[in-house]
C-alpha atoms as a printed R data frame, in Angstrom:
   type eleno elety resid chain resno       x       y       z
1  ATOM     1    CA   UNK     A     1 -12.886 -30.065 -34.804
2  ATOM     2    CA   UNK     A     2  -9.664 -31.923 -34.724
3  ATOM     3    CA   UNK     A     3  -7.924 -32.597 -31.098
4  ATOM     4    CA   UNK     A     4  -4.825 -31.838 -29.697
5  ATOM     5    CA   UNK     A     5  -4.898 -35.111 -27.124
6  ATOM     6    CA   UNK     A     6  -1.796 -37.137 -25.479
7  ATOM     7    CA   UNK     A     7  -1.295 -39.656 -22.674
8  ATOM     8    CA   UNK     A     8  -0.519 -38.291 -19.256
9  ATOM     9    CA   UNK     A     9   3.520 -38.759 -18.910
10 ATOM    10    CA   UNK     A    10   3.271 -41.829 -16.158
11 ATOM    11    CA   UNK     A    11   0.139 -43.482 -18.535
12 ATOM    12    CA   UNK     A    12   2.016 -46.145 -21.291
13 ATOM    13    CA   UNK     A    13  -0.408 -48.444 -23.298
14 ATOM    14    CA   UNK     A    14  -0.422 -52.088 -23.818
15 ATOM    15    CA   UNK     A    15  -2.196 -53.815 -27.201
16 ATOM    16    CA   UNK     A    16  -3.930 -57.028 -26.318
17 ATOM    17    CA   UNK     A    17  -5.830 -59.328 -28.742
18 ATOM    18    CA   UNK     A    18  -8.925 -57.373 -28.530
19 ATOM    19    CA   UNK     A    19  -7.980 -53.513 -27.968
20 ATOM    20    CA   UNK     A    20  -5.963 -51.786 -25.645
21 ATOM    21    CA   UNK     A    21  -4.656 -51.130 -22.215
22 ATOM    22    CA   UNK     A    22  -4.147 -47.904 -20.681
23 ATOM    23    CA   UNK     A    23  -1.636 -48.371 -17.675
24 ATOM    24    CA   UNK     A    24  -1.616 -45.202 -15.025
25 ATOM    25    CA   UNK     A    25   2.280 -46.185 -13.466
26 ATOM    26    CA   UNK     A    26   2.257 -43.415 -10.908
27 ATOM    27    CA   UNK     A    27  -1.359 -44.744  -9.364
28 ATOM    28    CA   UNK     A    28  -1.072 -48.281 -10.203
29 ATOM    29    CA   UNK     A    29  -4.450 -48.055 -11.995
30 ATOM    30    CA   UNK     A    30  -5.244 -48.747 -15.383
31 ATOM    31    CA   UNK     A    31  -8.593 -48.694 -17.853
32 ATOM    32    CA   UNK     A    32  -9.368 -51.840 -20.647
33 ATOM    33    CA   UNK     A    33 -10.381 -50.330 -23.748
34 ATOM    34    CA   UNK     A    34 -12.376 -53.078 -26.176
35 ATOM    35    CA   UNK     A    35 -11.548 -53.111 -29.937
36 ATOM    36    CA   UNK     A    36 -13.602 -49.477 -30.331
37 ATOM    37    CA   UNK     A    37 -12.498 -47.625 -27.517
38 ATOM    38    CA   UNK     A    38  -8.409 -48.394 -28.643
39 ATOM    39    CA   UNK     A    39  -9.560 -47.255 -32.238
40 ATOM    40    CA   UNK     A    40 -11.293 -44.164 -30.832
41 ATOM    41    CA   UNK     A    41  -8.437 -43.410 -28.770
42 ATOM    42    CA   UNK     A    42  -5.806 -43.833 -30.828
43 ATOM    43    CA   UNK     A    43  -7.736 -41.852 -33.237
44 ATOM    44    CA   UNK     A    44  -7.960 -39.197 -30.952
45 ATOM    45    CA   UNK     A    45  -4.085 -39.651 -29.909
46 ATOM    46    CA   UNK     A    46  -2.922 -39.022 -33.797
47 ATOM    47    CA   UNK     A    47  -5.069 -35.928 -34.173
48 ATOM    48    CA   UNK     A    48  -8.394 -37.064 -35.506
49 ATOM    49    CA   UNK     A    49 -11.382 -35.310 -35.258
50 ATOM    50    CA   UNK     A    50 -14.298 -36.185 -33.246
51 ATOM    51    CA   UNK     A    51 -16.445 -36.165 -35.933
52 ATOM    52    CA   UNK     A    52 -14.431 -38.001 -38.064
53 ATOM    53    CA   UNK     A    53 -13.700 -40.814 -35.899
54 ATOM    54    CA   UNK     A    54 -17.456 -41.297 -35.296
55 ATOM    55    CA   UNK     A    55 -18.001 -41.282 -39.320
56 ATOM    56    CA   UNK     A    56 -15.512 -44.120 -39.264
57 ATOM    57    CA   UNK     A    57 -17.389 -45.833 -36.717
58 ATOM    58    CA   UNK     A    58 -20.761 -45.698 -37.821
59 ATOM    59    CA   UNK     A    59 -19.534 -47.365 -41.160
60 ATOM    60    CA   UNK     A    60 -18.508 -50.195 -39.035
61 ATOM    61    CA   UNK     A    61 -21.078 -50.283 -36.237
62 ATOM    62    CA   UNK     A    62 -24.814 -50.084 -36.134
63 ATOM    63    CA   UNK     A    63 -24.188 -46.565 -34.815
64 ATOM    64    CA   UNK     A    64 -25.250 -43.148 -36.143
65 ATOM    65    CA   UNK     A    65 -22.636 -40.683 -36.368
66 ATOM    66    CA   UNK     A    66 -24.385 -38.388 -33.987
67 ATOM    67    CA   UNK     A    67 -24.408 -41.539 -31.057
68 ATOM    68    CA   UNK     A    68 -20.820 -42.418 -31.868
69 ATOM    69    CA   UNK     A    69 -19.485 -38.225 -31.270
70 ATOM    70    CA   UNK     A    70 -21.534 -38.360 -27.909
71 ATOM    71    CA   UNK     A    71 -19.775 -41.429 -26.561
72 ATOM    72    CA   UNK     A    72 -16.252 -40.361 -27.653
73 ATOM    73    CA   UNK     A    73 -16.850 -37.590 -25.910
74 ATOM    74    CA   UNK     A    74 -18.024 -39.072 -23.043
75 ATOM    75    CA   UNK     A    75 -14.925 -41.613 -23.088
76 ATOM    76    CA   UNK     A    76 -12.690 -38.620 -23.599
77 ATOM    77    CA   UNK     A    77 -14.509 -36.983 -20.389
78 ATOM    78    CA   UNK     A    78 -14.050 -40.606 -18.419
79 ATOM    79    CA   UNK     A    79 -10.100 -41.031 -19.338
80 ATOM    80    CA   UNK     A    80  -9.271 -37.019 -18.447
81 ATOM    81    CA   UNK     A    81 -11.305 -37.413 -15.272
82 ATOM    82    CA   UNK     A    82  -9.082 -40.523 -14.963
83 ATOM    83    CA   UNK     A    83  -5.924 -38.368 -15.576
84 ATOM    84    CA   UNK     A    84  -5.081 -40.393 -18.571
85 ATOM    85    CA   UNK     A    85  -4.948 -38.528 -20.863
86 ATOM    86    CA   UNK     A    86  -4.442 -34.353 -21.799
87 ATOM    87    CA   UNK     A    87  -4.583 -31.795 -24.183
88 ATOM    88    CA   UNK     A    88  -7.644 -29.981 -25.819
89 ATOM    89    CA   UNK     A    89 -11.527 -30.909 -24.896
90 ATOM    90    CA   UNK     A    90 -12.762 -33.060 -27.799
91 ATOM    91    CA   UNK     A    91 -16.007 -31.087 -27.775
């Protein structure tokens, strides 16, 4: 299923050496993402599929594809609670 995801309009992101920032402007809060959780999000960001991103990752990581799909989803779940980001459930 592929996604329909975007930042929140106050959220802007920030690369750093070893993933990615997530800044919330309007609450002053933001999230650290490590080098998998920036290439999951911005996965999700340009339209990817769940499933396909956790293919991706379980070529790179010792992770099955099934593991990978439940923790995107769980990260997607985390960063909408967080009102970070929008759009269509990545279920």
């Amino acid at each position: 299923m592929s996604t329909s995801m975007r930042l929140s309009p106050d959220v802007v992101t920030c690369d750093t050496d070893d993933g990615l920032v997530l800044l919330d402007s309007r609450r002053g809060r933001y999230w650290q993402l490590n080098a998998t959780g920036a290439a999951i999000v911005r996965g999700l960001l340009a339209g990817a599929a769940v499933e396909r991103i956790a293919t991706e990752l379980s070529r790179k990581q010792p992770v099955t594809a099934d593991r990978a799909a439940e923790d995107i989803r769980t990260l997607v779940d985390q960063l909408t609670r967080a009102r970070l980001i929008e759009g269509e459930n990545a279920s």
